[in-house]
SEDRENKOL-422817 format. One line per field, with one value per residue (C-alpha): residue number from 1; y, x, z; chain. Coordinates in Angstrom, 2 decimals. Layout:
<atoms>
nr <- c(NUM, ...)
y <- c(Y, ...)
x <- c(X, ...)
z <- c(Z, ...)
kette <- c(A, ...)
</atoms>
This chain:
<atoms>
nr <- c(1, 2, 3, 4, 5, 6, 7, 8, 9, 10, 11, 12, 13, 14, 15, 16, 17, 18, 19, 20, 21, 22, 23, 24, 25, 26, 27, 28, 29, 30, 31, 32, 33, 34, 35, 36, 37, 38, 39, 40, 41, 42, 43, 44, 45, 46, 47, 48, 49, 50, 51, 52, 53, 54, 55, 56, 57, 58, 59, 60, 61, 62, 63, 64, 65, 66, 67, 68, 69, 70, 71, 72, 73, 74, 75, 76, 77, 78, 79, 80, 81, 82, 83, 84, 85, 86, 87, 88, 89, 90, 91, 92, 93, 94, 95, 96, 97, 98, 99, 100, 101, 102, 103, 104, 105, 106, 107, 108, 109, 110, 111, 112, 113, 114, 115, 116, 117, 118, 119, 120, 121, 122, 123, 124, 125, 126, 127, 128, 129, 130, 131, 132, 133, 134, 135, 136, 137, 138, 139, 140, 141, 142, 143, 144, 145, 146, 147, 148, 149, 150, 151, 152, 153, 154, 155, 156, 157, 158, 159, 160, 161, 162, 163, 164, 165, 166, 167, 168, 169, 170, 171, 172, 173, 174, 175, 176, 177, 178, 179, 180, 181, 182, 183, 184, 185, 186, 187, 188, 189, 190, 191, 192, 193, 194, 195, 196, 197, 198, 199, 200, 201, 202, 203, 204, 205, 206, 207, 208, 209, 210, 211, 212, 213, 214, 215, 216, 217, 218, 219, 220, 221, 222, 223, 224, 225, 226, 227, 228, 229, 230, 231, 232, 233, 234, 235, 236, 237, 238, 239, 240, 241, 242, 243, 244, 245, 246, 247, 248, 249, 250, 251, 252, 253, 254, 255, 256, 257, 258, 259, 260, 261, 262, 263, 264, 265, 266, 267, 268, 269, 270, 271, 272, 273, 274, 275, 276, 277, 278, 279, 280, 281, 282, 283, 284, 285, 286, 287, 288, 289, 290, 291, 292, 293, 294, 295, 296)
y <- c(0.00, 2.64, 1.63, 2.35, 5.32, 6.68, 5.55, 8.13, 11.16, 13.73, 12.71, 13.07, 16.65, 18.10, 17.17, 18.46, 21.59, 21.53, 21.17, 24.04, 26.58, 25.99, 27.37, 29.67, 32.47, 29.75, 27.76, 31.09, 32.09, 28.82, 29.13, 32.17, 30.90, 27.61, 29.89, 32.24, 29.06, 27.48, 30.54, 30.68, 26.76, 27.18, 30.76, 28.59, 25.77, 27.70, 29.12, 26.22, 24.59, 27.88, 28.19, 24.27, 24.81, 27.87, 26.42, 23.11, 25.06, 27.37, 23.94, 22.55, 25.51, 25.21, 26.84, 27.46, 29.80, 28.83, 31.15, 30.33, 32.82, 34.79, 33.95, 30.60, 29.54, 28.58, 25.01, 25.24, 26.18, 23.41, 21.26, 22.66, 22.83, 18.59, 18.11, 19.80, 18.09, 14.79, 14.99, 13.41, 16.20, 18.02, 18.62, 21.12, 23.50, 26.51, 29.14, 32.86, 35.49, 38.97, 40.40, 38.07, 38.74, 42.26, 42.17, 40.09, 42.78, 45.51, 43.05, 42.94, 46.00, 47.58, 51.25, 51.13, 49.89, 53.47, 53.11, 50.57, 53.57, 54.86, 52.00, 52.46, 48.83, 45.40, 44.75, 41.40, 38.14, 35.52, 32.42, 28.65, 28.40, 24.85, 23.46, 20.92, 18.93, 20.42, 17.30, 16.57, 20.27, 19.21, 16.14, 18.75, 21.44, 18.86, 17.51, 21.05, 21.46, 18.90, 20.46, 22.58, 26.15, 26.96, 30.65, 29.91, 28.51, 30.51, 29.05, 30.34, 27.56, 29.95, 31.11, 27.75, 26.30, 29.21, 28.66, 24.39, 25.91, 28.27, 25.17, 23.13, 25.97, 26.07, 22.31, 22.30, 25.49, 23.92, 20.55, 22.76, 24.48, 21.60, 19.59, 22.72, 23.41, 19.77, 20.32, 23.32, 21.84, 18.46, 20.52, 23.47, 20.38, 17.83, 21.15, 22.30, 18.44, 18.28, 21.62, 20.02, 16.92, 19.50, 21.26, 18.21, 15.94, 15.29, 14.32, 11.87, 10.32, 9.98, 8.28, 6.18, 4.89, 4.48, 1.86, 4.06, 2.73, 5.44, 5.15, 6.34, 9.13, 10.27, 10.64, 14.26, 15.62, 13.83, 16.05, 19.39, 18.95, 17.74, 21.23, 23.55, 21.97, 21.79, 24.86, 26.65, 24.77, 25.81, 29.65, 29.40, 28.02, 30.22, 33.36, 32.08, 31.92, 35.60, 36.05, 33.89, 35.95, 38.94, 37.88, 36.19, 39.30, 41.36, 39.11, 39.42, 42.53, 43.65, 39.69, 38.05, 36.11, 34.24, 30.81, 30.39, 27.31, 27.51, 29.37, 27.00, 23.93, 25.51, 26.84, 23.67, 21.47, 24.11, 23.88, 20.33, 20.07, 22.59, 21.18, 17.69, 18.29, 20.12, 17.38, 14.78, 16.74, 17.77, 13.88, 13.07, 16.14, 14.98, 11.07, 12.71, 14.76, 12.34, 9.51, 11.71, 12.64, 11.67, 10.74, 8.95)
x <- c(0.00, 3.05, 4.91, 1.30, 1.16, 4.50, 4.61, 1.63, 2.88, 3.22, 0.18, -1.56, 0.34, -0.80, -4.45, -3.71, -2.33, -5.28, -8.13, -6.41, -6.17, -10.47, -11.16, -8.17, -9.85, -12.27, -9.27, -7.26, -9.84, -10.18, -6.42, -6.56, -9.42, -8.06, -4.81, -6.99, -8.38, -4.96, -3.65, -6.22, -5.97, -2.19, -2.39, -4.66, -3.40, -0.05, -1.80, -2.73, 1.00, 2.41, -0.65, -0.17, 3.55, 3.51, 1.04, 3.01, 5.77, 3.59, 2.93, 6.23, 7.18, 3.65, 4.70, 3.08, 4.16, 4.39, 4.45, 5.51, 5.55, 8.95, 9.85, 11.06, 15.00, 16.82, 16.93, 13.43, 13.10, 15.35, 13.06, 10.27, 11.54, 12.73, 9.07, 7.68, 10.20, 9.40, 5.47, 4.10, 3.65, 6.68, 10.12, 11.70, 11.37, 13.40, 13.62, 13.30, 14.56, 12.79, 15.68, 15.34, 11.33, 12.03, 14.10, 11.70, 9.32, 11.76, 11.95, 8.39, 7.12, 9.99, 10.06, 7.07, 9.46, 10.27, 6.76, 8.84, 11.37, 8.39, 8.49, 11.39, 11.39, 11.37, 7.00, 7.83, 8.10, 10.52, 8.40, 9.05, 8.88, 7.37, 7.51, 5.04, 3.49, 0.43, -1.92, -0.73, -1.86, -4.75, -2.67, 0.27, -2.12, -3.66, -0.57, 0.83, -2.52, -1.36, 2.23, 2.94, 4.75, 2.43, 0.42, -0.63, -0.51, -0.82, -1.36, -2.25, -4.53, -7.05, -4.60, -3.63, -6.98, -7.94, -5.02, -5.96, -9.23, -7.67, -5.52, -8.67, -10.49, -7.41, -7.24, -11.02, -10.84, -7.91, -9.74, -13.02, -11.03, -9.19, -12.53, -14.27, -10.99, -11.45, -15.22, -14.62, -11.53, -13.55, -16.34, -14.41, -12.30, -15.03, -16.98, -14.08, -13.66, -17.28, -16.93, -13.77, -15.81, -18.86, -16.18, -14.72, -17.35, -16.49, -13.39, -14.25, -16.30, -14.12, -11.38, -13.77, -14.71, -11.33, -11.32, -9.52, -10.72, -12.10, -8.53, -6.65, -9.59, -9.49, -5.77, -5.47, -8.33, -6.96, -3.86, -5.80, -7.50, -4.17, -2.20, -4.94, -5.30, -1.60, -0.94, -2.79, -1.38, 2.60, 1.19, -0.39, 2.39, 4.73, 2.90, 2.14, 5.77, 6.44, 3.37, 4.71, 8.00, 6.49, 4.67, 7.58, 9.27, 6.44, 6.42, 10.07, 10.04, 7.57, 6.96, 10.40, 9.07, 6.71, 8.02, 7.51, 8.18, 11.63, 10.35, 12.44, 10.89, 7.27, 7.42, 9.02, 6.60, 3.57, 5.01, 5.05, 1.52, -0.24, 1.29, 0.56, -2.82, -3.61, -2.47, -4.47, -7.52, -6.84, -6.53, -9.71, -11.84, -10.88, -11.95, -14.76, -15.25, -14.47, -17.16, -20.00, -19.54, -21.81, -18.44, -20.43)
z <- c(0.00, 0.95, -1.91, -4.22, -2.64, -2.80, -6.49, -7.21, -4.99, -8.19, -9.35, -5.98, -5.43, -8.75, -7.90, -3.79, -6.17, -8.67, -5.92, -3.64, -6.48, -7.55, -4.40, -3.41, -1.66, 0.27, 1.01, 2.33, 4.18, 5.73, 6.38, 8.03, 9.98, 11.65, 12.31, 14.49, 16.35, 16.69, 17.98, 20.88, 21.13, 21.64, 23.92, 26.13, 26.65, 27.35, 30.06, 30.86, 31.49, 32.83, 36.02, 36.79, 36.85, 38.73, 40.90, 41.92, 42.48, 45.05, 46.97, 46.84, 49.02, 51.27, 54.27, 57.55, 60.36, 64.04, 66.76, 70.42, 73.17, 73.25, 76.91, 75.59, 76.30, 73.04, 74.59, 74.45, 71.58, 69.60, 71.76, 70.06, 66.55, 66.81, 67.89, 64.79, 62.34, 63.28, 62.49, 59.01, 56.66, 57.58, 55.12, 57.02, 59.98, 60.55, 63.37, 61.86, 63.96, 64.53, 62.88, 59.31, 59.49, 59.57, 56.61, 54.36, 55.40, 53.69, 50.39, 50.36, 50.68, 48.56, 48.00, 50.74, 53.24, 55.00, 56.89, 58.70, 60.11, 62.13, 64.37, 67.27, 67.70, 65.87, 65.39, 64.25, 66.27, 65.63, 64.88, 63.08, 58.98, 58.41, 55.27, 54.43, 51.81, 51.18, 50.88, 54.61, 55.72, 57.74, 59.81, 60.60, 61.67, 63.86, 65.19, 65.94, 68.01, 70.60, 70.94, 73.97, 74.21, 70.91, 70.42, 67.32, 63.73, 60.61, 57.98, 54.16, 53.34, 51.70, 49.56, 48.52, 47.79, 45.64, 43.65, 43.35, 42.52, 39.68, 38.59, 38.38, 36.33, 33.74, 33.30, 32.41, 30.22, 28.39, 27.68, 26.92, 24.20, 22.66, 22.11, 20.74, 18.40, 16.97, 16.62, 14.59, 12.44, 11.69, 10.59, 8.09, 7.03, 5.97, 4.47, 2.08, 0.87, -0.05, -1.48, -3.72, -4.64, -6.05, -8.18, -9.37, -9.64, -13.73, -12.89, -9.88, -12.25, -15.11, -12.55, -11.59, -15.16, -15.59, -12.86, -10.10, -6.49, -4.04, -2.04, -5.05, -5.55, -1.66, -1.55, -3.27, -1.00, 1.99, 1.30, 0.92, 4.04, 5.76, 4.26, 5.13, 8.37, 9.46, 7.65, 10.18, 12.98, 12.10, 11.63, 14.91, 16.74, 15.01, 16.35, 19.60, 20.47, 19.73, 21.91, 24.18, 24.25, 24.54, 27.68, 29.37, 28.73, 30.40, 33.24, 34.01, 34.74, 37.14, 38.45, 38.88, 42.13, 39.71, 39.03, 35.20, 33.39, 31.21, 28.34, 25.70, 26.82, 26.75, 23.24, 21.99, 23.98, 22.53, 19.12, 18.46, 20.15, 18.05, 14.76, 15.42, 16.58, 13.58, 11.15, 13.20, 12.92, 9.46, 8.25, 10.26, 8.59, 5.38, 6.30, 8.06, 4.79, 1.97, 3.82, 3.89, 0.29, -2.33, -4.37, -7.70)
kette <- c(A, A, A, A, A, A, A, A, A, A, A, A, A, A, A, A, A, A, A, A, A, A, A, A, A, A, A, A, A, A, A, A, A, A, A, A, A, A, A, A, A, A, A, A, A, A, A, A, A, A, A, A, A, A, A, A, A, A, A, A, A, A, A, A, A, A, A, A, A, A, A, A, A, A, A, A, A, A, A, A, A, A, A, A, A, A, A, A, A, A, A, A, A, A, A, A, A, A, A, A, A, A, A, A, A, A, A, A, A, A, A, A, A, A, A, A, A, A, A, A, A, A, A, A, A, A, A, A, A, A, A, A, A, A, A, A, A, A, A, A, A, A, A, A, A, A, A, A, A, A, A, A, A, A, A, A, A, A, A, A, A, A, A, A, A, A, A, A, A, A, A, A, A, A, A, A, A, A, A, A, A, A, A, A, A, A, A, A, A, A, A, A, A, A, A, A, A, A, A, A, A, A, A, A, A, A, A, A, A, A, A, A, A, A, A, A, A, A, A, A, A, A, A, A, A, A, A, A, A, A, A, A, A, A, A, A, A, A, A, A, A, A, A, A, A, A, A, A, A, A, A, A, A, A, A, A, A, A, A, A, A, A, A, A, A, A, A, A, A, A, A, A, A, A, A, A, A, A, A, A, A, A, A, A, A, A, A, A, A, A, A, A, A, A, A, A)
</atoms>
């Protein structure tokens, strides 16, 4: 069968070429179109990978905060930090002093940082940085309730479910997308090969006088739909990683904190995504679009 069909390839490319060129300003437009949905296909699920990376790497560094009252001895307070490490849940605890909270303070606040002159002593309190795994939260929190010399726990669990909850809303969005994008291809696909057949219905039937089976006949379409198709998909995923660029670039600057995903391995990860998407759903259109056709 390979060997048939490599032995036919010119043929099958002047009759891609011949099909493509009946209906060049449908077939552009259609171009243009599925470039426009690839693009927000690709910009999407982008945002997709970049949240649920940025996201993971929010709970790999779950923290909580425990404070103890400040009349504690050191001794007491190594006591106190061996109890916490030891608990299921835990990776690391570490004692920060007044002194280090007051300087994350400064880094945080930034230019805002001179309110903090107005205060003539330290306003922070040296407490415990816990590191946990955040799908133990609620066994640590509990475990840190039956531990002595304890004021209180704070924890940002609030924060951290709203951003499962945004992970969860991405992940959905990006499936929601992807099944609506192959909806839409299959569809402009199988239309523009029944809209080839129409225009070259003489010729179908001429082939098929002459004996040709409906393989050898679907071939040529099979390749219009595949062109068009993929065609849009290397566009899109060309212009989504100058998008792509631009945003990372954006992002740098005012939002260096932010964790984001190496930006090589995204765009080449996005690239070969979009483009092989696009051919899939290209071939199937033009299956999709060949079958349905009233061919004789």
């Amino acid at each position: 069968m390979m060997k048939y069909l490599f032995k036919n390839t010119d043929y099958f490319m002047k009759e891609a070429k011949i099909i493509l060129s009946t209906n060049l300003l449908s077939n552009l437009t259609s171009l243009f179109s599925m470039t426009l949905i690839f693009l927000f296909l690709a910009m999407v699920v982008a945002g997709w990978w970049v949240s649920s990376h940025i996201i993971e790497a929010i709970q790999d560094e779950a923290e909580i905060n425990v404070f103890y009252p400040e009349t504690l001895t050191a001794t007491e307070i190594s006591a106190l930090l061996e109890e916490i490490e030891v608990i299921d849940g835990v990776r690391e605890a570490r004692l920060i002093h007044a002194e280090e909270a007051y300087e994350r303070m400064e880094e945080v606040l930034g230019k805002e940082a001179q309110v903090l002159t107005y205060f003539t002593e330290n306003p922070f309190s040296p407490f415990i940085e816990v590191n946990i795994q955040l799908e133990d939260l609620d066994g640590v929190l509990a475990d840190l309730a039956q531990l002595d010399k304890i004021n209180y726990v704070r924890d940002n669990r609030e924060v951290l479910e709203d951003l499962r909850h945004l992970a969860g809303i991405m992940q959905f969005l990006g499936y929601l997308v992807v099944v609506a994008v192959g909806i839409a291809t299959l569809i402009i696909i199988a239309h523009l090969i029944k809209l080839g057949i129409d225009h070259n219905r003489e010729h179908i039937k001429t082939l098929i006088l002459l004996g040709a089976p409906d393989s050898f006949i679907a071939v040529p379409y099979l390749l219009v739909g595949l062109l068009l198709s993929a065609g849009g998909g290397v566009l899109a995923a060309i212009l989504s990683i100058f998008a792509l660029k631009y945003i990372y670039a954006l992002t740098a600057g005012p939002l260096p904190f932010i964790p984001l995903p190496p930006l090589g391995n995204i765009t080449v990860n996005l690239f070969l995504f979009v483009i092989i998407l696009s051919a899939l759903l290209g071939l199937g259109g033009s299956i999709f679009g060949f079958s349905t056709a009233k061919v004789k």
